[in-house]
C-alpha positions as CSV (number, residue, x, y, z in Angstrom):
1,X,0.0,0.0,0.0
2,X,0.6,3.5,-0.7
3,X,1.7,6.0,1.8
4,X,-0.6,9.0,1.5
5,X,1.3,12.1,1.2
6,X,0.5,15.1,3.3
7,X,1.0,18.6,2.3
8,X,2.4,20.6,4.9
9,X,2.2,24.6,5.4
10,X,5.1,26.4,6.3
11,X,6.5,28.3,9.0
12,X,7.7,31.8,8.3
13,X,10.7,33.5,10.0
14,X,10.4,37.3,9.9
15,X,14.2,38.2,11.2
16,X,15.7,35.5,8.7
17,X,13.5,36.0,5.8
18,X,12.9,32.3,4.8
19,X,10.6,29.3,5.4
20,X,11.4,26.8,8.4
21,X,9.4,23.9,10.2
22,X,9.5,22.6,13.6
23,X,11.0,18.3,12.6
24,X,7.9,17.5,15.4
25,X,5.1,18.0,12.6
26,X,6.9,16.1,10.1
27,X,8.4,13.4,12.4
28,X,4.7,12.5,14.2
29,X,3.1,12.0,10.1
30,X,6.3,10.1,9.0
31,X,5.2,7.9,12.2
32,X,2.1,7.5,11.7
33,X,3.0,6.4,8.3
34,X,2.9,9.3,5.6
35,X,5.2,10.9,3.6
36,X,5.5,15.2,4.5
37,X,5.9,17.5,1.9
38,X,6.3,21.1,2.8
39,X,4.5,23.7,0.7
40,X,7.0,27.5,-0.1
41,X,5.5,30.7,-0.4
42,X,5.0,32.6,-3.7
43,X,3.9,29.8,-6.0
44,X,2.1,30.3,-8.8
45,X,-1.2,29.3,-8.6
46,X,-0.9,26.6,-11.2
47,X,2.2,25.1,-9.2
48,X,-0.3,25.0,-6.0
49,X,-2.9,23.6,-8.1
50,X,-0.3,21.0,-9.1
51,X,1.6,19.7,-5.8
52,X,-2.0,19.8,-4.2
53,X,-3.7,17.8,-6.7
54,X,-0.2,15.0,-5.0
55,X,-1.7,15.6,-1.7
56,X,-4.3,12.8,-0.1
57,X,-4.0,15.3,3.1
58,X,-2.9,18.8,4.2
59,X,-1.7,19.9,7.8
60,X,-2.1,23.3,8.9
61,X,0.5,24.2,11.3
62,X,1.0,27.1,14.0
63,X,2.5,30.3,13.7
64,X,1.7,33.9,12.9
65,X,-1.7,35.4,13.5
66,X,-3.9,36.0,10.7
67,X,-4.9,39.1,9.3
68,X,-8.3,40.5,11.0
69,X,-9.0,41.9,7.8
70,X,-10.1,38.2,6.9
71,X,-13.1,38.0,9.5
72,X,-14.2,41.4,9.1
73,X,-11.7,43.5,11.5
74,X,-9.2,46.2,11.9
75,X,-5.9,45.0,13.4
76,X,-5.6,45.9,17.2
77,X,-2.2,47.1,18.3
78,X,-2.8,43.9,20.3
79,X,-2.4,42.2,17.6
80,X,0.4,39.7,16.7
81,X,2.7,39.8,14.0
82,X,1.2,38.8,10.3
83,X,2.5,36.9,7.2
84,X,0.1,37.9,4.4
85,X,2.2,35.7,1.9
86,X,0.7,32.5,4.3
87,X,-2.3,33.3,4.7
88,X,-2.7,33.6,0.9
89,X,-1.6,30.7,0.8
90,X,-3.4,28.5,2.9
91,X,-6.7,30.4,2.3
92,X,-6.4,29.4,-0.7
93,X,-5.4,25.4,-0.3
94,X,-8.1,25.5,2.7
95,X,-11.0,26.3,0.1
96,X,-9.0,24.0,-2.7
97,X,-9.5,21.0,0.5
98,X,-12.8,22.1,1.6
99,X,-14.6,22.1,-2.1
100,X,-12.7,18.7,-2.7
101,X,-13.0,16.8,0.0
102,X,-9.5,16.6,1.2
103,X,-8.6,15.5,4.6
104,X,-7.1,18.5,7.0
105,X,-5.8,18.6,10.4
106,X,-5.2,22.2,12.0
107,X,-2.8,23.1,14.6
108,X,-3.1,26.2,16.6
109,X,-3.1,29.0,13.9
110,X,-4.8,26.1,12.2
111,X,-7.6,25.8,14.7
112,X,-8.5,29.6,14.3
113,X,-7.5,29.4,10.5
114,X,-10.3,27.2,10.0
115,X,-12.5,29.0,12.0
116,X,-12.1,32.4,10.2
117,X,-12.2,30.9,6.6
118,X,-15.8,29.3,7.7
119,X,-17.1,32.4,8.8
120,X,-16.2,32.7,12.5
121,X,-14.2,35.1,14.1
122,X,-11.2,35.6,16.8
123,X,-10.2,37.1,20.2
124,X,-7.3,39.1,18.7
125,X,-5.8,39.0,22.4
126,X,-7.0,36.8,25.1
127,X,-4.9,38.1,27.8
128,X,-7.0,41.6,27.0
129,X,-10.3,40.4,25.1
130,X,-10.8,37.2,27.5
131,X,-8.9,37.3,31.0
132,X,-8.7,34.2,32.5
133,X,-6.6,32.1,35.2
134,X,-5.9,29.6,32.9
135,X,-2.5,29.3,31.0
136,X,-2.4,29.5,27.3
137,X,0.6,31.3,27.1
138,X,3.2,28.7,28.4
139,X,7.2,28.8,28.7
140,X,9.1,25.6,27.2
141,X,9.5,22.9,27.6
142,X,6.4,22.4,26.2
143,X,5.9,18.9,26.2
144,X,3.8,18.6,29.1
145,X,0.2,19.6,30.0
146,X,-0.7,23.4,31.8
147,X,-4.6,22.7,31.3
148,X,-6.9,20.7,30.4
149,X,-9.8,20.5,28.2
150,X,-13.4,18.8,28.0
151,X,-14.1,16.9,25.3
152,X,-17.6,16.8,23.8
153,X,-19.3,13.7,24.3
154,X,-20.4,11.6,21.3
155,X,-17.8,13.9,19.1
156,X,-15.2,13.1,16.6
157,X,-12.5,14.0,18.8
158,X,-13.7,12.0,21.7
159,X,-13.9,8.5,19.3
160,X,-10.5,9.1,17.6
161,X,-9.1,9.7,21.2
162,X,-11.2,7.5,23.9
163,X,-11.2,10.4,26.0
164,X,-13.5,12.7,28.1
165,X,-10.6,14.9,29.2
166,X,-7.5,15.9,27.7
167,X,-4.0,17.8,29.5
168,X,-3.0,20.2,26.6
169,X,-0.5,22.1,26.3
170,X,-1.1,26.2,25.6
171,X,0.7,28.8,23.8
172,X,-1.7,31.2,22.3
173,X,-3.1,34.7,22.9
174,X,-5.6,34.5,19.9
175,X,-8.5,32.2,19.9
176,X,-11.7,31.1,18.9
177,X,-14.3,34.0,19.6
178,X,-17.5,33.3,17.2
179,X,-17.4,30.0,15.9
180,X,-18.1,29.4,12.0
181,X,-21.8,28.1,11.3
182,X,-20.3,25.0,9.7
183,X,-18.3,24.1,12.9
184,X,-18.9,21.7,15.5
185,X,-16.7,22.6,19.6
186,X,-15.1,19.4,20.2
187,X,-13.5,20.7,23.0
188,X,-13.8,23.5,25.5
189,X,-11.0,24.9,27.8
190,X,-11.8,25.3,31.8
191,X,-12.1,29.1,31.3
192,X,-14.7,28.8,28.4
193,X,-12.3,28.9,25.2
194,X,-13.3,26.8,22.5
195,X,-10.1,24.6,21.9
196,X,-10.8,22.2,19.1
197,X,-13.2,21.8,16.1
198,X,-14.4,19.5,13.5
199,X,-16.9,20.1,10.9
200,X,-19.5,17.3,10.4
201,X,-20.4,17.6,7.0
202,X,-16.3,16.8,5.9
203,X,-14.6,13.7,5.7
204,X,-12.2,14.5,7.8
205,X,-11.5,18.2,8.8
206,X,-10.3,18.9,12.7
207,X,-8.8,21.1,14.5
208,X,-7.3,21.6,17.8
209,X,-5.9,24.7,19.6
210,X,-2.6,23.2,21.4
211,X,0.3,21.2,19.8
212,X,0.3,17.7,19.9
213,X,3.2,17.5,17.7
214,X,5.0,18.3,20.8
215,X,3.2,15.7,23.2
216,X,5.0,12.4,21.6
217,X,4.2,10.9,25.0
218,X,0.6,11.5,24.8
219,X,-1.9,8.4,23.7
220,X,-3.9,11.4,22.8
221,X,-1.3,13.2,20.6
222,X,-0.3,9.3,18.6
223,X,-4.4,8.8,18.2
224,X,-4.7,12.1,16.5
225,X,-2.0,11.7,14.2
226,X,-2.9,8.1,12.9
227,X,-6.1,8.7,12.6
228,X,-5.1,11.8,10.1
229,X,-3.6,9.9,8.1
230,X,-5.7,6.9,8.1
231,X,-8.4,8.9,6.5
232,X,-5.5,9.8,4.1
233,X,-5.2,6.7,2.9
């Protein structure tokens, strides 16, 4: 059997001026038995068209914050930095994989990503926006939990992961504020913050707020990741 290829977004690093990627996104698919490729900035639309049409998934990873300007709003000095040349690009794959069918797994900026291209909309700063006790702005080392979250019951989340409550960990200021029509809450932090989504009428299309990619140890973090791919395949 063929391994199904994931296409993976890329991270952007403002002081270097080039692409990266954290070797945790691309190690946990290469586990659970795909084959990464990372996507650059700038293509030409008929070069996106092409390496996506190669694609039997597509991971949306963390990073920058998006541009307000995509649900509706003017950027708050709150506000963290942008990339415009990724969110071009991955508005536009996320609508390429929405129309078609594709299977997609967002991380973080993924989560909210998701969110604003359905129609939702985002705290541009929790710590001013949404105050709350709870830590979702942790220091490293950041595989371990701060928080946990409750999982809906008799959600997608909760059969790909057996569980009723997850530790997480957190490091976001933006998050989920109004979420998109075509979104289901799979998961709900302590202080009220919506911190994954799926949306029922898709295949396969979830997203969660934290980063398993860094939780190796987590059954949690392994479920997630296989069963990604499984519907990859």
């Amino acid at each position: 059997m063929k391994k199904p290829i994931i296409g993976v977004m890329p991270l952007w690093d403002d002081e270097k001026n080039n692409i990266w990627m954290l070797p945790h996104y691309l190690d946990e698919l290469r586990e659970a038995g795909a084959i990464p490729v990372i996507f650059s900035l700038d293509m030409e639309e008929s070069d996106i068209q092409q390496l996506y049409s190669l694609c039997d998934g597509l991971l949306f990873t963390g990073g920058h914050d998006s541009d307000p300007a995509l649900y509706g709003q003017e950027r708050k000095s709150t506000c963290g930095g942008l990339c415009l040349r990724r969110d071009a690009l991955e508005a536009g794959l996320f609508r390429l994989g929405f129309a078609g069918r594709k299977p997609m797994l967002g991380i973080c900026r993924g989560c909210q990503l998701f969110n604003i291209l359905l129609g939702g909309t985002l705290y541009q700063d929790l710590p001013t926006e949404h105050p709350s006790d709870i830590s979702h702005r942790m220091t490293a080392p950041y595989d371990r939990a701060v928080h946990t979250v409750s999982v809906a019951e008799g959600g997608m989340l909760q059969r790909i992961t057996g569980c009723d409550e997850i530790g997480v960990n957190s490091f976001h200021h933006q998050g989920i504020w109004d979420l998109a029509p075509a979104l289901r809450t799979e998961a709900v932090a302590p202080d009220g913050i919506v911190e994954a989504v799926s949306c029922p009428d898709h295949p396969f299309l979830l997203a969660v707020q934290w980063h398993p990619e860094y939780l190796q140890s987590h059954p949690s973090s392994k479920a997630l990741f296989r069963a990604f791919v499984e519907s990859c395949q």
